[in-house]
C-alpha positions as CSV (number, residue, x, y, z in Angstrom):
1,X,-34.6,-123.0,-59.5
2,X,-34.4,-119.6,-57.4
3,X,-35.6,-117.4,-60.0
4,X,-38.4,-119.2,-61.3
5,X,-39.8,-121.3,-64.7
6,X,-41.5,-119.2,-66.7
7,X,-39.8,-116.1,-69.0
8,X,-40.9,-113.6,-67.1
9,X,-38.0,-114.7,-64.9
10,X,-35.7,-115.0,-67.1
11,X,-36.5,-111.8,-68.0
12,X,-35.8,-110.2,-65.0
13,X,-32.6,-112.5,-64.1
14,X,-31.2,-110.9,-67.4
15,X,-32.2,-107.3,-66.4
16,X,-30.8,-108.1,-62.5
17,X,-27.4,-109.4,-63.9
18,X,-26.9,-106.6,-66.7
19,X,-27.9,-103.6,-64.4
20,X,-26.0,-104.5,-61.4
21,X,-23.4,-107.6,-61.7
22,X,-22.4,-107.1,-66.0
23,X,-20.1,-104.7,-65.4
24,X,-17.7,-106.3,-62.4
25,X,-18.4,-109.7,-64.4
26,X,-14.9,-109.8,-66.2
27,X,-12.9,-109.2,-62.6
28,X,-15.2,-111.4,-60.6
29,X,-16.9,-114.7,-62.8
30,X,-13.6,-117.4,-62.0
31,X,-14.4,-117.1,-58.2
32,X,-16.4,-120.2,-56.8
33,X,-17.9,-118.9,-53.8
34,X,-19.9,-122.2,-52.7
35,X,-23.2,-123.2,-52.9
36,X,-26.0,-120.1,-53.2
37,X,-23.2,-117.9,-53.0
38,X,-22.7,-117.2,-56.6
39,X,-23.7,-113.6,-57.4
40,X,-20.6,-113.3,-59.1
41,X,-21.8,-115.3,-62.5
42,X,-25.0,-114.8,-64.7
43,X,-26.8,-117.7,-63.7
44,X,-28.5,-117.6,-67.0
45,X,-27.5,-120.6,-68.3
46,X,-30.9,-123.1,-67.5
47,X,-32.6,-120.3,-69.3
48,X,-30.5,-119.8,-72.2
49,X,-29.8,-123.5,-73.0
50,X,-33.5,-123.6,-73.2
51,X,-33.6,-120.8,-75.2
52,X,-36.4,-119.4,-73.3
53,X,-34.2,-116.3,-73.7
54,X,-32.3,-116.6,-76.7
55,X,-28.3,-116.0,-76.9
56,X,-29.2,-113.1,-79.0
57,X,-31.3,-111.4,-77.4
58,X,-29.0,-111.4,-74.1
59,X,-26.2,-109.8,-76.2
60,X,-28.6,-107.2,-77.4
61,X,-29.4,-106.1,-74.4
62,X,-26.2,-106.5,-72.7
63,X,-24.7,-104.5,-75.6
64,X,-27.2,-101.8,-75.1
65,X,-26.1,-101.2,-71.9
66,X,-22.2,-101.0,-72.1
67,X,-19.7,-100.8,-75.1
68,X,-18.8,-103.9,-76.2
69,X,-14.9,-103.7,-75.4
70,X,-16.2,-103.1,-71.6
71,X,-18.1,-106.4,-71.8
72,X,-16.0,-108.9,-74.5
73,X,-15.5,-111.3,-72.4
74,X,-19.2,-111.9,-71.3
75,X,-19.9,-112.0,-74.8
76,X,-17.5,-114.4,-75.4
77,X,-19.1,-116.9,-73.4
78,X,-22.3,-116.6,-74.6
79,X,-21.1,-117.2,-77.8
80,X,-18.9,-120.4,-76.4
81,X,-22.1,-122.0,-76.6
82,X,-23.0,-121.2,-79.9
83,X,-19.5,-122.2,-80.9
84,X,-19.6,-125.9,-79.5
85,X,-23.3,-126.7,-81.1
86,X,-21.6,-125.4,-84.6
87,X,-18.5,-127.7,-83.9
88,X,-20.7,-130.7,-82.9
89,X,-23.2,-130.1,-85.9
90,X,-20.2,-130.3,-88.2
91,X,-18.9,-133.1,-86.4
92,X,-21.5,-135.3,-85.3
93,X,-20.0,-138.5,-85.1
94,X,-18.8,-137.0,-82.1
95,X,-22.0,-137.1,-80.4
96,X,-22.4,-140.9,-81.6
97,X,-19.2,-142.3,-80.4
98,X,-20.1,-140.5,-77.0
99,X,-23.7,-142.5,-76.8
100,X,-21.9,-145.6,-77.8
101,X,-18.9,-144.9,-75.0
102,X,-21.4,-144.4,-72.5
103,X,-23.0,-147.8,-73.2
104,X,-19.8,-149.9,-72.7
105,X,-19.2,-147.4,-69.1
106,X,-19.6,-150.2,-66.5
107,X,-19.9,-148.2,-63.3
108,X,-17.7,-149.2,-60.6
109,X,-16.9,-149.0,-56.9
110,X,-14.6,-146.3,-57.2
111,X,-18.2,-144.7,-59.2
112,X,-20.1,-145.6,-56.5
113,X,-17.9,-143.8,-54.0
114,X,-18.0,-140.7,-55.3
115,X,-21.8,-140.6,-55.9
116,X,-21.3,-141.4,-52.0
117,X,-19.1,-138.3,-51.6
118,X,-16.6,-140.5,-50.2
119,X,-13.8,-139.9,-52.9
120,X,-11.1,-138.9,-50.3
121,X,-10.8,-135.4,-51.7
122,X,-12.3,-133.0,-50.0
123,X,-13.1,-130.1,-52.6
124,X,-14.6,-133.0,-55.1
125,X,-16.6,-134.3,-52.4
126,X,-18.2,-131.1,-52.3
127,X,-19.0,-130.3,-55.4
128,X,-20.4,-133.7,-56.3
129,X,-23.0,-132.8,-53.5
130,X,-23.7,-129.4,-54.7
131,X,-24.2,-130.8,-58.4
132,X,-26.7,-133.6,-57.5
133,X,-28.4,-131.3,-54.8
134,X,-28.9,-128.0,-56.4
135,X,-28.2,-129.0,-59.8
136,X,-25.7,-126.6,-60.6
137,X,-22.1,-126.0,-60.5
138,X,-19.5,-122.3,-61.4
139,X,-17.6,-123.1,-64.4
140,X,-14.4,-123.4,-63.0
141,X,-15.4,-125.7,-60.6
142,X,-16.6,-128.2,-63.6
143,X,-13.4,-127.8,-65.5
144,X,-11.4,-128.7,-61.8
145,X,-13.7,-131.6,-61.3
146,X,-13.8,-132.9,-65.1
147,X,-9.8,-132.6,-64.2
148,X,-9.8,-134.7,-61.2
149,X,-12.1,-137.2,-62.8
150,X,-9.9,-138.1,-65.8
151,X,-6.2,-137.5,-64.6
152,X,-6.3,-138.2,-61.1
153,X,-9.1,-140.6,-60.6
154,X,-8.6,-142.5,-64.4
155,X,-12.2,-142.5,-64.5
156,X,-13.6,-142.5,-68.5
157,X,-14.1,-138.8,-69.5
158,X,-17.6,-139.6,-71.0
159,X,-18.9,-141.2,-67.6
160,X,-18.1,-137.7,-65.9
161,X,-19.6,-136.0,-68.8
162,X,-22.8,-138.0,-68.9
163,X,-23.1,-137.3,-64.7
164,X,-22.8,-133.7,-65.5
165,X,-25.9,-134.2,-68.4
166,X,-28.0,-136.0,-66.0
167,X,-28.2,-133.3,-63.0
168,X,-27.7,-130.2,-64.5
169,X,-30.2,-127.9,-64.9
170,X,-28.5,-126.2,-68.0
171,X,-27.0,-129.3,-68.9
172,X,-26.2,-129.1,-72.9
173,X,-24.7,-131.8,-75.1
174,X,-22.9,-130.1,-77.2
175,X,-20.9,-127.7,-74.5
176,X,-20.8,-130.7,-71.7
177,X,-19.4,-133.1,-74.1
178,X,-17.0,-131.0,-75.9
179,X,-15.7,-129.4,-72.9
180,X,-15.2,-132.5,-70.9
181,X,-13.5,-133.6,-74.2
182,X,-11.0,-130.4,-73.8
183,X,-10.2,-131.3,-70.4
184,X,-9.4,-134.8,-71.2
185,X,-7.0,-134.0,-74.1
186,X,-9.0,-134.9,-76.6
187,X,-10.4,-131.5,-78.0
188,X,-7.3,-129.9,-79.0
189,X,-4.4,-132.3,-79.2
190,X,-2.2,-132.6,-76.7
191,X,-4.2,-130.2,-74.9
192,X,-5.5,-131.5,-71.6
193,X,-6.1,-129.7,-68.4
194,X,-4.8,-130.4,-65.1
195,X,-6.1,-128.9,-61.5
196,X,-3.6,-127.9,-59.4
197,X,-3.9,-126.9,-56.0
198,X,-3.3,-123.3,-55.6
199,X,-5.3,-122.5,-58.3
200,X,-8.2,-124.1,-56.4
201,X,-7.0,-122.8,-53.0
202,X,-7.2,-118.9,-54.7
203,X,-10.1,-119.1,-56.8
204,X,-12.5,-120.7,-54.0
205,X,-11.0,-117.9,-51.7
206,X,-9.5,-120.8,-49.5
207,X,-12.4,-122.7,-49.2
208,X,-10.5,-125.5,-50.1
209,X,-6.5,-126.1,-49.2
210,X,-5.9,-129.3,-51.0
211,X,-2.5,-130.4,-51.2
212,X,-0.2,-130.4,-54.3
213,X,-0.4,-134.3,-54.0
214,X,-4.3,-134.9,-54.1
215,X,-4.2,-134.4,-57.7
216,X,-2.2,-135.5,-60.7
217,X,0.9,-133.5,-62.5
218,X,0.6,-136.1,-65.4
219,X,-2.6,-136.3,-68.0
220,X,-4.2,-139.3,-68.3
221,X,-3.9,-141.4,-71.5
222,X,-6.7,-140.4,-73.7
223,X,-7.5,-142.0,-77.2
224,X,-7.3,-139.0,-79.3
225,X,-9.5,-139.6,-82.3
226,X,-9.3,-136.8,-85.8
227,X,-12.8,-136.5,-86.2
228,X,-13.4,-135.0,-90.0
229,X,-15.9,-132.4,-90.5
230,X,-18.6,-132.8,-92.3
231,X,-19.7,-130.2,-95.5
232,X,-23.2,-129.1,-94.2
233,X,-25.0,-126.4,-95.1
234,X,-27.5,-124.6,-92.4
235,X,-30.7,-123.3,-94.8
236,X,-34.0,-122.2,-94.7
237,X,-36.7,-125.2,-95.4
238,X,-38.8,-125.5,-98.5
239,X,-41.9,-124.1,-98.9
240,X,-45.1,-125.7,-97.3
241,X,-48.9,-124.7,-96.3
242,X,-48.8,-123.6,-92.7
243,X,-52.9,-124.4,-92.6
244,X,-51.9,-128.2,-92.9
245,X,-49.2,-127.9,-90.3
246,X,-48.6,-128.3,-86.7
247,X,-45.1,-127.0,-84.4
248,X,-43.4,-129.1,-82.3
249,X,-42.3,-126.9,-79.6
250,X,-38.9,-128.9,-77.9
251,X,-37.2,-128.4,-74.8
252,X,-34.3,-127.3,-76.8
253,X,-35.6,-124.2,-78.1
254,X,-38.6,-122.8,-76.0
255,X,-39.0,-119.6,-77.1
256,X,-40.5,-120.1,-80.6
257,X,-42.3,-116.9,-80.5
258,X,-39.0,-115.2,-81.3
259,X,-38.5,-116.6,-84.8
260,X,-39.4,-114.9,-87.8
261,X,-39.7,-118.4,-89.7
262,X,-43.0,-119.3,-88.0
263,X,-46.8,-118.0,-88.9
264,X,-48.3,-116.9,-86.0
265,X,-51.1,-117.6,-84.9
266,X,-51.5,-121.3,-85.3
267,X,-54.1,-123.8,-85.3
268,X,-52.4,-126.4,-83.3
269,X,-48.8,-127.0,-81.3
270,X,-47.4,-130.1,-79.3
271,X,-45.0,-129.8,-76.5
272,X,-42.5,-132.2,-75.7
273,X,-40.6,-131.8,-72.5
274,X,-38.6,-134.9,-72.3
275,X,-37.2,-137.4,-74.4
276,X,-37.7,-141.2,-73.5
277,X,-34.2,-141.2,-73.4
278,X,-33.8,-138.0,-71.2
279,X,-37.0,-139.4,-68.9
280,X,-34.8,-142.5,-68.1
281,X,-31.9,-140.8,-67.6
282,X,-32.2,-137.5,-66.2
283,X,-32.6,-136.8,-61.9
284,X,-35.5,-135.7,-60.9
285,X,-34.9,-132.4,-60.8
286,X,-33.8,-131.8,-63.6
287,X,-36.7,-133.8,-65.4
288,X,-39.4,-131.6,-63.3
289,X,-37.6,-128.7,-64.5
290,X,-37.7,-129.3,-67.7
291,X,-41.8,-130.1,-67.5
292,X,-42.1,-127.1,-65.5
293,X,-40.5,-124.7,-68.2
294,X,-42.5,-126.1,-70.8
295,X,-45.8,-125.9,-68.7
296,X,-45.1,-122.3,-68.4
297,X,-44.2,-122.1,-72.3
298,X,-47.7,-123.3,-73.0
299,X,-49.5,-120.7,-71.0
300,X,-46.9,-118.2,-72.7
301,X,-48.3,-119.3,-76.4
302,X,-51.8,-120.2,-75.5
303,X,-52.9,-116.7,-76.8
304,X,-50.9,-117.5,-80.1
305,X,-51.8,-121.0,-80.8
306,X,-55.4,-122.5,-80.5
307,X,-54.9,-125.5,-79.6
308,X,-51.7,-127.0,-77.6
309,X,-51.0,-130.4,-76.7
310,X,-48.8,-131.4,-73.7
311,X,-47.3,-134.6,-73.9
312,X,-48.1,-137.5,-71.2
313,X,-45.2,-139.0,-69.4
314,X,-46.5,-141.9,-69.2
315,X,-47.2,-143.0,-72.8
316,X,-45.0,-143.8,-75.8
317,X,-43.8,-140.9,-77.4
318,X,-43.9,-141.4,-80.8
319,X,-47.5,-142.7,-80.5
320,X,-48.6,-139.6,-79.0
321,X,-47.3,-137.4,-82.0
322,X,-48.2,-139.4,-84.0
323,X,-51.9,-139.7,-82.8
324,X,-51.7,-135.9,-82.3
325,X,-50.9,-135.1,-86.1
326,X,-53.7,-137.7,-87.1
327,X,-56.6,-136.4,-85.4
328,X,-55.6,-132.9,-86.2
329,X,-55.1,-134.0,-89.6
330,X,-51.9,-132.2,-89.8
331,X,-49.9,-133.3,-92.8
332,X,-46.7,-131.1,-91.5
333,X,-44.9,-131.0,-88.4
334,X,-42.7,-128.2,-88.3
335,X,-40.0,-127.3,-85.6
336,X,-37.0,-125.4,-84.7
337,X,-33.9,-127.4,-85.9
338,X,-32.3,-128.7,-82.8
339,X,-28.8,-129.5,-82.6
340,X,-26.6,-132.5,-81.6
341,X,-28.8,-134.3,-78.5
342,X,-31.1,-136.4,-77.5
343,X,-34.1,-134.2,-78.8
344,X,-32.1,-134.7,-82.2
345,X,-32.0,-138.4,-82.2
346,X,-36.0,-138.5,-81.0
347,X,-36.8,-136.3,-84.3
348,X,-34.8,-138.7,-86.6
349,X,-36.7,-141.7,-85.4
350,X,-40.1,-139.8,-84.8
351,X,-39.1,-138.6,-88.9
352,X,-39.2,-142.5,-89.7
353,X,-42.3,-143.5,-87.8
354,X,-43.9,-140.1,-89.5
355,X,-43.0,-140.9,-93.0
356,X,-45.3,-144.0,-93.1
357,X,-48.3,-142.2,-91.8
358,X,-47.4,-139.8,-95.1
359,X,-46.6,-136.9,-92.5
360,X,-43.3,-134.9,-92.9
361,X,-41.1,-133.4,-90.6
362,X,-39.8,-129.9,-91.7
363,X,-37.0,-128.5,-89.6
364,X,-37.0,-124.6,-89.8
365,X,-33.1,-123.1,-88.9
366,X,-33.4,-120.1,-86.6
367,X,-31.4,-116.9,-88.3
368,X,-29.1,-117.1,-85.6
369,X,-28.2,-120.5,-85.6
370,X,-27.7,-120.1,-89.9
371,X,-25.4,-117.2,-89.5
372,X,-23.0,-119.1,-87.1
373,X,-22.8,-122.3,-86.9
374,X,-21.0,-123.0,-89.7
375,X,-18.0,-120.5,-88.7
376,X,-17.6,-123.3,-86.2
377,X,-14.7,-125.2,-88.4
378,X,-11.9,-124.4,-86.2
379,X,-10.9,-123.0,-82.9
380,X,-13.2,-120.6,-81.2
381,X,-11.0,-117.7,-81.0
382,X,-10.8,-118.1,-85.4
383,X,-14.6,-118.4,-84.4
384,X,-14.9,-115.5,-82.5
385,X,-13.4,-113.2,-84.6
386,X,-15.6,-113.6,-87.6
387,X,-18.8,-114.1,-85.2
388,X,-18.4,-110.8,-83.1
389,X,-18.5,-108.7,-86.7
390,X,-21.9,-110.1,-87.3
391,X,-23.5,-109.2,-84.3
């Protein structure tokens, strides 16, 4: 990534973007310029799906620059985010029925082709190429790919959305598999959305002239399933003896030093950077990006925790912990609750090895994530109402 690992540079991409590009943001953020031409978005988003800045903390500062009417709809999207990990925590069946999808995906020639950028349309060519090569992709370009994926090429929407987990650097489970969700129809009912090609043509500045008839005028035919929600309650964790507890510091949510819920200093930390799941899965780059960040988180907390212990790629995960918490004698483990992912399903099963060693796992909910979440019932502009009073 351009602007660097470590939060220092996110820092300074936040201070870049709100001084000089926040307030043209509104007029400019649907244009896809290309590859390393896109000066018109944050390009926050590896660093706040990491949280190593948090969502609230951008607002803050963004807010203290301009009046919020001036700058709603940058707001807005940060809060998108928050708004599809609340829907997916309320609703995380969701998130299973997705794995098991993905299991059954055989991949195919037509697959193969595109992977080969040799899908015979031109724009999706090129934006397959810019995903697996630089990781990234604008916004609109995902929802005009996600489109061409499901309606025109009757690919399955959750073989597109796992792609899109794999190689990007801000890749999220919650907004990547809810979003390609809405673009297959599936999201809101009867709600699917279809590329067209002027809206391409204009919004890549004619980069791309594709022709009416490259993509589909008719929606694919989706199973549309009514997911219920789920009555959970987001609370604060029950008291326990920091001096017999360790954090586990996740990829999810890197900036621990932010909550109010943990005792700094601490005796002793472990930081895990990938999953076994997202080690077999993920590219490259977006595996040594993920190692990177948290490489850069442990020199970041080494002068607030004594001792911190880096996972090895190489060994078995729930060994190391579990090894980890034994030798330090650590009868807690304690970490930021992480939302519907792979990091989720490791803790659940790391939980189970833990409980016959007689350790615990106590999740700690960020205030943030406790004041929102659960206004995620409905749809985000219901959402968004109530979540902009609370800022």
């Amino acid at each position: 990534m351009e602007n660097g690992v470590d939060r220092k540079s996110a820092l300074n991409a936040l201070e870049n973007f709100i001084n000089i590009k926040l307030q043209n943001y509104e007029s400019k953020r649907n244009y896809d310029y290309g590859p390393a031409a896109h000066e018109n978005v944050s390009l926050l988003s590896p660093y706040i799906r990491h949280r190593i800045i948090t969502e609230e903390e951008v607002m803050a500062r963004a807010i203290s620059k301009f009046p919020l009417p001036k700058i709603e709809k940058f707001i807005q999207e940060v809060f998108w985010r928050t708004y599809w990990k609340g829907w997916l925590e309320l609703r995380p069946k969701v998130w299973a029925d997705y794995k098991e999808s993905i299991k059954k995906n055989d991949i195919n020639q037509l697959y193969e082709r595109i992977i080969s950028l040799n899908s015979g349309i031109d724009c999706f060519d090129s934006w397959t190429q810019e995903l697996l090569e630089t990781n990234y992709l604008h916004n609109h370009a995902r929802m005009w790919y996600a489109s061409i994926w499901i309606h025109t090429l009757k690919l399955p929407w959750s073989l597109g959305a796992n792609l899109f987990l794999n190689n990007l650097l801000d890749g999220d489970p919650a907004s990547n598999t809810l979003s390609w969700r809405w673009v297959a129809g599936i999201q809101t009912k009867g709600k699917s959305y279809l590329a067209k090609d002027w809206n391409i043509q204009k919004f890549t500045k004619n980069r791309f002239e594709p022709k009416e008839s490259d993509f589909s005028a008719i929606p694919a035919k989706v199973n549309y399933i009514d997911y219920k929600m789920n009555s959970i309650k987001f609370h604060e964790a029950n008291e326990f003896d920091w001096d017999q507890s360790g954090l586990l510091v996740t990829s999810e949510d890197m900036h621990v030093l932010s909550s109010n819920r943990i005792d700094f200093p601490l005796q002793n930390a472990y930081i895990l950077a990938l999953t076994d799941t997202e080690k077999a899965n993920y590219s490259k780059n977006v595996s040594n990006f993920k190692q990177a960040i948290s490489l850069s988180n442990k020199e970041l907390l080494s002068s607030h925790i004594q001792d911190i212990e880096m996972q090895s790629m190489d060994l078995d995960q729930i060994e190391q912990i579990t090894s980890w918490a034994q030798q330090k004698n650590i009868k807690n483990i304690v970490t930021l609750a992480c939302p519907c992912g792979h990091v989720r399903d490791f803790i659940n099963i790391l939980k189970n090895g833990l409980k016959k060693e007689s350790i615990n796992i106590i999740k700690i909910y960020r205030d943030y994530d406790m004041k929102y979440w659960n206004l995620a019932s409905g749809s985000f502009f219901n959402f968004f109402k109530k979540a902009i009073k609370k800022i």
